[in-house]
N, C-alpha and C positions, 0 to 999 in steps of 0.2 A: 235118707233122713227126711222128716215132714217139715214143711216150711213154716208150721206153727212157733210162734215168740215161746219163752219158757212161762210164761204170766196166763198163755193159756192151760196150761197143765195145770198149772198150781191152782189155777180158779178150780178145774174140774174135781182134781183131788181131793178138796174139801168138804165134798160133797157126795158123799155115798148114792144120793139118788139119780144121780147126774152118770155118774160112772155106772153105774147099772142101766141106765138107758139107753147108754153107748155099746155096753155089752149086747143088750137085748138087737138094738138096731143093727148089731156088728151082724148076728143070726139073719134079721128077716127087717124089711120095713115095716111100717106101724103108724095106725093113727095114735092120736094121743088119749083117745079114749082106750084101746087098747092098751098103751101103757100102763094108763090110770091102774086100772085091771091087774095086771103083772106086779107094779109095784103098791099096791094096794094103798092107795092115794084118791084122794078128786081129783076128776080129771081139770080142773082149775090148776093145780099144783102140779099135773105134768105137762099142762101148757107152757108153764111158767119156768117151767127147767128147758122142754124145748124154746123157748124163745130165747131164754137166755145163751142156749148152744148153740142157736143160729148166728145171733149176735156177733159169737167167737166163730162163727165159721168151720164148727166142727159139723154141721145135720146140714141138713138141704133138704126143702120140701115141694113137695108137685099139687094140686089142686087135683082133686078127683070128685065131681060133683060138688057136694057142702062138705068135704072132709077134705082133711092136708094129708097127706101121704108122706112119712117123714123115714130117710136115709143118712147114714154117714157119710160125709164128705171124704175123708179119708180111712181106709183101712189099714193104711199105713201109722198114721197117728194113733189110731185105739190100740193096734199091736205094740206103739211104742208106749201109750201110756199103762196097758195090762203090764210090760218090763217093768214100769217104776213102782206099779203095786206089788206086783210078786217080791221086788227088791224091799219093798218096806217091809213086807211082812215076815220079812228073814231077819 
């Protein structure tokens, strides 16, 4: 089981862009211009969901030159939060 509170899931849930950026990171790392990109957004506005996810402790980022290089903290968490979507949409 992940060590995350239940207050983190619920934030993330309400957020279709958020949960999709979890997805994509779940695949591969990413800067946030990349994201930008995949979720066809300014990359302002995926700074702004990563920042938020750092926050909660779900991403974790590295420095690579002028760019942040952004990962999931857990794989264990996005596997349990993909459960609670598959469960909704039943």
């Amino acid at each position: 089981m992940d060590d995350y509170p239940d207050y983190v899931s619920e934030r993330i849930l309400v957020s279709p862009q958020k949960i999709r950026i979890l997805q994509l990171l779940a695949e591969n790392p990413a800067t946030p211009c990349s994201l930008a990109v995949a979720l066809r957004v300014a990359p302002a506005t995926a700074s702004n969901h990563l920042a938020a996810l750092h926050g909660l402790g779900t991403v974790t980022s590295i420095a690579r030159g002028r760019h942040r290089i952004y990962s999931i903290s857990s794989t264990e968490f996005v596997a349990n939060l993909q459960q609670k979507l598959d469960k909704n949409k039943r």
